[in-house]
C-alpha positions as CSV (number, residue, x, y, z in Angstrom):
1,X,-16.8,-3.0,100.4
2,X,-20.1,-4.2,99.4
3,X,-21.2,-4.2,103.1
4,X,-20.0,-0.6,103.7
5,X,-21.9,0.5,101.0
6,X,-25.0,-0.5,102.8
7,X,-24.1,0.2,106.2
8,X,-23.8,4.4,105.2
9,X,-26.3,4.4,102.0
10,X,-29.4,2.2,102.8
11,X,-30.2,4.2,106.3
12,X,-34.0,5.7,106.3
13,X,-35.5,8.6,104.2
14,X,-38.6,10.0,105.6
15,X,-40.8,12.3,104.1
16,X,-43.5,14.7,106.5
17,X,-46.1,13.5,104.1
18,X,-46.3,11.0,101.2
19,X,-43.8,10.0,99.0
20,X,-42.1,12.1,96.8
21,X,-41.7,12.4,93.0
22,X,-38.4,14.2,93.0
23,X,-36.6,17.1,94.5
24,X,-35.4,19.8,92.7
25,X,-32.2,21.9,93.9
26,X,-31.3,25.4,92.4
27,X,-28.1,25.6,91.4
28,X,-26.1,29.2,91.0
29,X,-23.3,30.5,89.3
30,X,-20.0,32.3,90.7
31,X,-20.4,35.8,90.1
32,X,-18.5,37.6,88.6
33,X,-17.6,34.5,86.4
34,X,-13.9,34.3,85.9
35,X,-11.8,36.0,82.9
36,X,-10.8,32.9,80.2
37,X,-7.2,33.1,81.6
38,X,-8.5,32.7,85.2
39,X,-10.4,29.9,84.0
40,X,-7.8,28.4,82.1
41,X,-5.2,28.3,84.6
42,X,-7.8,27.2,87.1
43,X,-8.6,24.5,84.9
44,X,-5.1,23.6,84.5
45,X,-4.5,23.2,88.0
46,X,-7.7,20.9,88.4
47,X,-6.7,18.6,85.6
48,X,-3.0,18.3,86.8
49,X,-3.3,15.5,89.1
50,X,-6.2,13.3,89.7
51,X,-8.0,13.8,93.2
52,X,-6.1,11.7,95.4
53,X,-9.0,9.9,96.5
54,X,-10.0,9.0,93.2
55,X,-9.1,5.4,94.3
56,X,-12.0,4.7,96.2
57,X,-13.7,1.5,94.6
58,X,-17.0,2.1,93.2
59,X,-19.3,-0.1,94.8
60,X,-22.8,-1.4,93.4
61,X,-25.8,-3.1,94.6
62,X,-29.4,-3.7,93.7
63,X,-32.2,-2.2,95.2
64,X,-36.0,-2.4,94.9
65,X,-38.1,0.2,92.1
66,X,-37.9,3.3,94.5
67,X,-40.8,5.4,95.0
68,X,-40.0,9.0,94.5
69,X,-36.7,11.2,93.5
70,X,-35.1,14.8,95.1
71,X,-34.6,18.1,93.1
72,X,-32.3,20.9,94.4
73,X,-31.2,24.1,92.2
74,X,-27.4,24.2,91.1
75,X,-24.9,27.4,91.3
76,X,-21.9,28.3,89.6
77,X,-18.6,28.7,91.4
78,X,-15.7,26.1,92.0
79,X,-14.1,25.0,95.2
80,X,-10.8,27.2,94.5
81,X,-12.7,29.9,92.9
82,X,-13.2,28.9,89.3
83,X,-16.1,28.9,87.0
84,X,-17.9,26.2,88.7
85,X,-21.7,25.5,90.1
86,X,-23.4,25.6,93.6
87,X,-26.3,24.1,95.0
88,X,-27.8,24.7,98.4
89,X,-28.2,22.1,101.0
90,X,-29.9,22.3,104.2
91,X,-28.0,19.9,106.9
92,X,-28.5,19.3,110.9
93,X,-31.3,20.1,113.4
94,X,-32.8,22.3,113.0
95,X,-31.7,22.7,109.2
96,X,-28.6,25.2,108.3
97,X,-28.0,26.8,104.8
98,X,-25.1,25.6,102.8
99,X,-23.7,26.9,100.0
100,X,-21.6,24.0,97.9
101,X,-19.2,23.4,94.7
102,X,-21.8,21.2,92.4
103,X,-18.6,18.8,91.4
104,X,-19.0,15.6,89.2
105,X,-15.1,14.8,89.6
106,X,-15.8,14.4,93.0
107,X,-17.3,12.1,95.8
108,X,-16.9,13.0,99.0
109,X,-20.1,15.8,100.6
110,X,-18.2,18.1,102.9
111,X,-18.5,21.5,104.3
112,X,-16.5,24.2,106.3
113,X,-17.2,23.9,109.9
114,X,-16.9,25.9,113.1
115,X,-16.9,25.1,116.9
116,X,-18.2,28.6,117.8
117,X,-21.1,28.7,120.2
118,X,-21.7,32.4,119.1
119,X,-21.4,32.1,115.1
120,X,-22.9,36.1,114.3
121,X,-19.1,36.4,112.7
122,X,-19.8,34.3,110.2
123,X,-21.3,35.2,106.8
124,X,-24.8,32.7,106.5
125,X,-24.5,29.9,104.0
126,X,-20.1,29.8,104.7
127,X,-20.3,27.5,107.8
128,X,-21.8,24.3,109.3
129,X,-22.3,24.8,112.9
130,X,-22.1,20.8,114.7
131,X,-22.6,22.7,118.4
132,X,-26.0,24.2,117.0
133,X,-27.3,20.7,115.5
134,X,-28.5,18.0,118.1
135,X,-28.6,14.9,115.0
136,X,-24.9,15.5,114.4
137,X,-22.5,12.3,115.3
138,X,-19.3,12.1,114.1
139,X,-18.3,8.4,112.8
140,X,-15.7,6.8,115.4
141,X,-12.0,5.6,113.9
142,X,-13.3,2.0,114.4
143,X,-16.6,2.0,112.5
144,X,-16.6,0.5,109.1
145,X,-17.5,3.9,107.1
146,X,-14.5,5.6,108.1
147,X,-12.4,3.1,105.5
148,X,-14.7,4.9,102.7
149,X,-12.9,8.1,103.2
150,X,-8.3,9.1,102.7
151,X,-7.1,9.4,106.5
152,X,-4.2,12.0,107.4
153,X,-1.0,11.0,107.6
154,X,1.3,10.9,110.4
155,X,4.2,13.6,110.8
156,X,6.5,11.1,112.1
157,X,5.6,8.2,109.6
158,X,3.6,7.4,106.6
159,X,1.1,5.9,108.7
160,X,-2.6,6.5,109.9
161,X,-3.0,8.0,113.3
162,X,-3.5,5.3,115.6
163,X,-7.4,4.5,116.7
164,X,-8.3,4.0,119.7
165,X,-11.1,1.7,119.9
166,X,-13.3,4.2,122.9
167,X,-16.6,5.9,122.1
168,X,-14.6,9.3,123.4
169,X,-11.6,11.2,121.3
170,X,-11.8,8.9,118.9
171,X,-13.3,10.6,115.7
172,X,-12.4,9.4,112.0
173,X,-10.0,12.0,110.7
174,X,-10.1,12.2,106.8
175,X,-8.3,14.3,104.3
176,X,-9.5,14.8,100.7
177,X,-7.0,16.3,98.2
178,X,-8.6,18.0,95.0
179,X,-6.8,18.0,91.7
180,X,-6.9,22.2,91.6
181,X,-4.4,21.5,94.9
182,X,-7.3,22.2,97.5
183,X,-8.2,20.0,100.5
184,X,-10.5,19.7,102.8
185,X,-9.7,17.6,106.0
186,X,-11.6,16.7,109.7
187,X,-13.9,14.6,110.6
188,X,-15.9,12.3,108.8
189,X,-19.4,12.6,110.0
190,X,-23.2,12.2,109.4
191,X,-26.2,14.5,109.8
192,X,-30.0,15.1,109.0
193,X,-30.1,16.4,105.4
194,X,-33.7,18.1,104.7
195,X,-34.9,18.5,101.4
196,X,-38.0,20.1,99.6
197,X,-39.9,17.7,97.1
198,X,-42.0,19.1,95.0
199,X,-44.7,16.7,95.9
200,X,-44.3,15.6,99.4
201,X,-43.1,18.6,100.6
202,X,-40.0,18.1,103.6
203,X,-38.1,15.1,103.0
204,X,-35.3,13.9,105.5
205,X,-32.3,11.9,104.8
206,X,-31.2,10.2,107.6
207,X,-27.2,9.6,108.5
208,X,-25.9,11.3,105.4
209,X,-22.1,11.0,105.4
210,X,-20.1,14.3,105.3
211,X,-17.0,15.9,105.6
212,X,-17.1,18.2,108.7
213,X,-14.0,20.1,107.3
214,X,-11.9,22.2,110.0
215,X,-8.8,22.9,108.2
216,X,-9.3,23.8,104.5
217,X,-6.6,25.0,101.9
218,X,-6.6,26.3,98.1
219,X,-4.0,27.5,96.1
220,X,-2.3,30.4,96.3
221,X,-4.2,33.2,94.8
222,X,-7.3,32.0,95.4
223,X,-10.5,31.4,97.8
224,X,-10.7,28.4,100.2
225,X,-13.8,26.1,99.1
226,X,-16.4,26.4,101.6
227,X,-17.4,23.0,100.8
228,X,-18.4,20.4,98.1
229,X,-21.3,18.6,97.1
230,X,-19.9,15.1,95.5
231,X,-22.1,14.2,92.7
232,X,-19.2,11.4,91.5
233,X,-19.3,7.6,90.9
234,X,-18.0,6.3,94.4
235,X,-19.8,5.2,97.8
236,X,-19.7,8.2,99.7
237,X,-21.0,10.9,97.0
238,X,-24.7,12.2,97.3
239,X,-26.4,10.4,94.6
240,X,-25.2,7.0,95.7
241,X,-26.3,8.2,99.4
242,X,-29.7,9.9,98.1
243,X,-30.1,8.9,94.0
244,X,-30.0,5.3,95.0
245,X,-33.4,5.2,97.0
246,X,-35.3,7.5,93.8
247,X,-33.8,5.1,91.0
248,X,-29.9,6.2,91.2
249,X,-30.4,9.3,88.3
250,X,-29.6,12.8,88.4
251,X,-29.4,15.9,86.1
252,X,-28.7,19.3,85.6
253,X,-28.9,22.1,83.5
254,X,-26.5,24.8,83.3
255,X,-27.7,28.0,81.8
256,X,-26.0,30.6,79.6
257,X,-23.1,32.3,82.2
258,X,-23.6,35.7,79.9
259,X,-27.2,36.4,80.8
260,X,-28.6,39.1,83.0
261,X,-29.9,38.7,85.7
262,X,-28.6,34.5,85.1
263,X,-31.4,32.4,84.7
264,X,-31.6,29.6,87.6
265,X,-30.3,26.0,87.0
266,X,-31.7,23.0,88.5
267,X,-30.1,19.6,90.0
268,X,-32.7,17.0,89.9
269,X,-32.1,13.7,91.5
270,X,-34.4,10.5,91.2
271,X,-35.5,9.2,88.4
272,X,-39.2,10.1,89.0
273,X,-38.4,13.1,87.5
274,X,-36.9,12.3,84.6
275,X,-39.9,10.1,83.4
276,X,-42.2,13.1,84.0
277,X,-40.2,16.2,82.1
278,X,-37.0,14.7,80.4
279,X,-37.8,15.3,76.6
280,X,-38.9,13.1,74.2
281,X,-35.4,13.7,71.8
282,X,-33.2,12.6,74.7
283,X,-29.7,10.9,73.0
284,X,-27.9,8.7,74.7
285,X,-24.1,7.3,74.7
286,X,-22.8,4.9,77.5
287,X,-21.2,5.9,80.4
288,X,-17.7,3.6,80.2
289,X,-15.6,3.1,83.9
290,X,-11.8,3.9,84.4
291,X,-11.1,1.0,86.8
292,X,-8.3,3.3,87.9
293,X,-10.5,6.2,88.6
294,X,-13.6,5.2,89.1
295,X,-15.4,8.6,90.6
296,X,-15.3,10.1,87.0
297,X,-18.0,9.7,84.6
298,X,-16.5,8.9,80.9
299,X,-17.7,8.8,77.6
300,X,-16.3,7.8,74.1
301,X,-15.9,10.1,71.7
302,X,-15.0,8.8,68.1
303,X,-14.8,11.6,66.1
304,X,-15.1,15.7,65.8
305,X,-16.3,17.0,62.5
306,X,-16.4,21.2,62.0
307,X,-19.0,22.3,59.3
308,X,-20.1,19.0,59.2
309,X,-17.1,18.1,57.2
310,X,-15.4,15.0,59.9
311,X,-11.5,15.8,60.7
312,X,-8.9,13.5,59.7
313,X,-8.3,12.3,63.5
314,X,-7.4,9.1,64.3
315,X,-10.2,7.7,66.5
316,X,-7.8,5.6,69.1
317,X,-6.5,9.1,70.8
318,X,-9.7,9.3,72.0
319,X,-10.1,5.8,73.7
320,X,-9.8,4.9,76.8
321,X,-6.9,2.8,78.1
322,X,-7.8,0.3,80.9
323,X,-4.4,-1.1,81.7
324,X,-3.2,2.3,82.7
325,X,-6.4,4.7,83.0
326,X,-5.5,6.9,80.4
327,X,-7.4,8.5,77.8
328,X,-11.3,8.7,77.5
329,X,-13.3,12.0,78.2
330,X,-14.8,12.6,81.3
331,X,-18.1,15.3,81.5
332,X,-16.7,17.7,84.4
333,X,-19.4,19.8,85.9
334,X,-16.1,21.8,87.9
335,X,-14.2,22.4,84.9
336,X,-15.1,25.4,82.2
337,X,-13.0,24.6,79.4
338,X,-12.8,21.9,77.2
339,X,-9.8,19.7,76.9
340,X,-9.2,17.3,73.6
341,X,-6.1,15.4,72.8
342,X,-3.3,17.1,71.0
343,X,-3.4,15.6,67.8
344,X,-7.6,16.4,67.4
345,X,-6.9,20.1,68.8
346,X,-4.3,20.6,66.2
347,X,-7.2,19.7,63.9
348,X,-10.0,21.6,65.1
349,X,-7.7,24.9,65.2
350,X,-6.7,24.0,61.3
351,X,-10.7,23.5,60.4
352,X,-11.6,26.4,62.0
353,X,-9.0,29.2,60.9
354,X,-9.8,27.8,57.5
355,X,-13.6,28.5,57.1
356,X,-13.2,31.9,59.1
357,X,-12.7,35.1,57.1
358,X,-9.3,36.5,57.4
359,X,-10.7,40.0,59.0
360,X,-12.5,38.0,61.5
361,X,-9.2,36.6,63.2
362,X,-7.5,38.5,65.9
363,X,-4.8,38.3,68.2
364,X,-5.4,37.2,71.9
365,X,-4.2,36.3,75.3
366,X,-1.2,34.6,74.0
367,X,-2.7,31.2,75.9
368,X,-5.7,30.8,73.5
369,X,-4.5,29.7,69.8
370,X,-7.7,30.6,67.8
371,X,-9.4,33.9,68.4
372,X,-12.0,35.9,66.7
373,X,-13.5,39.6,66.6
374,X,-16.7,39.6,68.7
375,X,-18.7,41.4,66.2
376,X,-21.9,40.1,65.8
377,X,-21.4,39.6,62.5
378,X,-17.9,37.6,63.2
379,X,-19.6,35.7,65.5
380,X,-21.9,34.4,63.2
381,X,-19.3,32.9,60.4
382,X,-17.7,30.9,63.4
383,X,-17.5,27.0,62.2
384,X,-20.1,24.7,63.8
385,X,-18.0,22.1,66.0
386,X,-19.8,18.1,66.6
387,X,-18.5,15.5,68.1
388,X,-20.0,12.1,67.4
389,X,-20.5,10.0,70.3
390,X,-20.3,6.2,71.2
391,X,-24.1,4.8,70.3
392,X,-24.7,6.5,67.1
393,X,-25.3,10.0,69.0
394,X,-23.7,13.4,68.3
395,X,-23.1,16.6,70.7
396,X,-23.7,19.8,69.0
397,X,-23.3,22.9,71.4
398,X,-23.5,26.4,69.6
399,X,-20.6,28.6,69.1
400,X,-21.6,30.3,72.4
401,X,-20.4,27.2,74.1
402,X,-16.7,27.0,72.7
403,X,-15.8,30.2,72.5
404,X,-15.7,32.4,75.6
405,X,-14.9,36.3,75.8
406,X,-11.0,36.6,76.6
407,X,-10.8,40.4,76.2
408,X,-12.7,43.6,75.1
409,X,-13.9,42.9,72.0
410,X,-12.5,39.2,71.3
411,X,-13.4,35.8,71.6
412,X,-11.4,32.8,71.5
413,X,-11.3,29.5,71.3
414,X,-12.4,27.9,74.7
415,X,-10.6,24.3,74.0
416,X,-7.0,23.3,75.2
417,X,-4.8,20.0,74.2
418,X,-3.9,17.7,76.3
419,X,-1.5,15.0,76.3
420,X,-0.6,11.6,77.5
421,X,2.2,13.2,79.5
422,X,-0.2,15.8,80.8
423,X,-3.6,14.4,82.5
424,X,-3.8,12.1,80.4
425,X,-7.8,12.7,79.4
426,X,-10.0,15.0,77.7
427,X,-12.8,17.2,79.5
428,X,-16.2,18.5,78.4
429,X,-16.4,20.8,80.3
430,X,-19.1,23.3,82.1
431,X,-19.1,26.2,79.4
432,X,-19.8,23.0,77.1
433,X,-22.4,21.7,78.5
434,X,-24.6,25.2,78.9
435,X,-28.0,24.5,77.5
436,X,-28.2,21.1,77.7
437,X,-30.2,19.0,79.9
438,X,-27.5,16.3,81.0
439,X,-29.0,12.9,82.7
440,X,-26.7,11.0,84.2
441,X,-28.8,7.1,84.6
442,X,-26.6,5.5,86.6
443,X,-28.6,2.3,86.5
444,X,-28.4,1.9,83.0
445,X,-24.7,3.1,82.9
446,X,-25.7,5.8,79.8
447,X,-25.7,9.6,79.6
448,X,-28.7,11.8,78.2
449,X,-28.2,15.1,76.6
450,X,-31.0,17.2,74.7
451,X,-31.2,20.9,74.5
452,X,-35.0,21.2,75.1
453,X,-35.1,20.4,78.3
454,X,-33.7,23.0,80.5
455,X,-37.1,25.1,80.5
456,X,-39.0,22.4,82.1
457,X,-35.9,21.3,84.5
């Protein structure tokens, strides 16, 4: 696996000019942004089943200091429609526009594609055309990188197709299955990537693997993906393609979904850019491995406290069982709720109906347990949630990012339990994260949060 690794992630990077610091991607928000039902059963959906290709092995290796890092804006909008983030990405020769699902709980980089030769039909940013790009190569059946990727299965058996080992009609067929039920299946393939740094100007990334997806399906009631950009642990996802040569680090910031006109988000990949504008009050807790799902990133929470005042929860529902994978919280950039385990939901609802004023609690959707009257002055009495973090750190969103408006004039509660017998592990998910500058330093296997850094992201 080791040697895969290499073959598809240590081709060249070359730059029109000199090295880069970083590049910097905008990323953008699904608008409208979906109702707190949608969300939730969206949500519900995703964290149903883990992504069958969640088994890929995570591989590792060491590489020299690198010299610069990528930055690319991020967008919100999920792959079935759901309040997740996009980033553009410009892929072939010449470059095309792509609109993708900014998804941590995922590896693989795909995007729809088309055979037309005349393409006017389709809407810009929805399509990747491999006709119109002359860098485009498919990987053959036989070639070592196609084993990084889930092959279709055979109607008649619960087999692979067979290869044939010929340069001609031999492609490597993949299919990737999401937990929210959508999939994205054709041929695994590799293309110029083209990137703006904000230093070097154009940067190209040779040979990066991707998905060239020709049949795509969601769930019923809503949109097919258009395509994904995997920012997950495995070999195949974009930073261990891209983040590995610019000191295997990314981030994002995810700004406040209620604002008008939405401020823009950034993805920043490299680590040159987190030594030049990650703040000073970075806190950090270790990023922990599910052996059994290795593409997630995990942390370990060991306690929630609501007014400052910690909740009698035992702290082994929130660890992580390594036997059988379940347990532990994963930080999910394509989920918007949060998810907790039963027994510290249960406590968290009981803190906070509590401390609120008796007028200020209302009735709501009849999924959402705790809601409040979205007064101003309501919203101001709502109890301050923390949750204290492996390594002596604590995560301390505002109200704004737990409770999300789920009617006219109400607000509720934007947390759900979860069980062993359900997914099996909690979420933070995007609506908690909004405002913070998340660093994900791969190499050092730790996460950085801060909320004073998404102004100079």
């Amino acid at each position: 696996m080791f040697f895969l690794f290499l073959l598809i992630c240590c081709s060249s990077f070359s730059s029109d000019s000199r090295a880069a610091d970083y590049v910097k991607l905008p990323v953008f928000r699904q608008s409208p942004f979906p109702t707190a039902r949608e969300a939730l059963a969206f949500d519900s959906v995703r964290l149903s089943f883990f992504s069958s290709s969640s088994s890929i092995s995570n591989a590792s290796a060491s590489h020299p200091p690198p010299p610069a890092a990528l930055s690319a804006p991020v967008v919100s909008g999920a792959s079935s429609g759901a309040g997740q983030y996009f980033v553009d990405l410009h892929l072939g020769t010449p470059p095309q526009r792509l609109r993708l699902v900014a998804d941590t709980g995922s590896d693989l980089v795909w995007a729809r594609c088309s055979a037309c030769r005349d393409c006017s039909r389709h809407p810009p940013v929805t399509a990747f055309f491999p006709r119109h790009s002359s860098s485009f190569r498919p990987y053959h059946c036989y070639h070592p990188a196609c084993r990084l990727v889930p092959h279709p299965r055979s109607s008649s058996h619960d087999a692979a197709p067979p290869c044939r080992r010929q340069p001609l009609h031999s492609p490597c067929r993949y299919r990737y299955s999401y937990a929210d039920r959508s999939s994205s299946a054709g041929f695994f393939s590799r293309d110029i990537a083209t990137l703006n740094s904000t230093s070097a100007g154009i940067l190209r990334l040779h040979s990066l693997p991707f998905g060239c997806a020709f049949n795509v399906t969601s769930p019923a009631g809503s949109e097919a993906p258009r395509g994904v950009l995997g920012l997950g642990r495995g070999p195949i996802s974009f930073p261990s393609r891209a983040a590995r040569r610019f000191g295997d680090v990314f981030s994002y910031c995810l700004m406040d979904y209620t604002l008008s006109p939405p401020p823009t988000s950034f993805l920043l990949i490299g680590a040159a850019a987190h030594t030049t504008l990650a703040p000073k009050n970075l806190s950090f807790t270790p990023l922990l491995t599910n052996p059994l799902s290795p593409t997630f990133y995990y942390v370990r929470v060991l306690g929630v406290s609501v007014d400052s005042e910690p909740l009698r929860v035992d702290p082994s529902v929130w660890a992580l069982d390594h036997a059988t994978g379940i347990g532990g919280t994963v930080v999910d950039s394509g989920t918007t709720l949060s998810f907790v385990p039963e027994a510290a939901y249960h406590e968290i609802v009981r803190a906070m109906t509590g401390r609120l004023p008796p007028a200020a609690i209302v009735r709501g959707p009849p999924e959402f347990d705790l809601c409040v009257n979205a007064s101003a002055e309501a919203t101001k009495r709502v109890p301050r949630l923390a949750f204290r973090l492996l390594g002596g750190t604590e995560l301390a969103p505002p109200a704004g990012n737990y409770f999300i408006d789920a009617a006219d004039g109400v607000r509720c509660l934007a947390m759900q339990p979860v069980s062993a017998a359900g997914p099996g592990f909690g979420v933070i998910g995007n609506l908690m994260q909004q405002g913070f500058l998340l660093v994900f330093d791969r190499r050092a296997h730790r996460l950085g949060f801060s909320r004073t850094g998404c102004t100079d992201a």
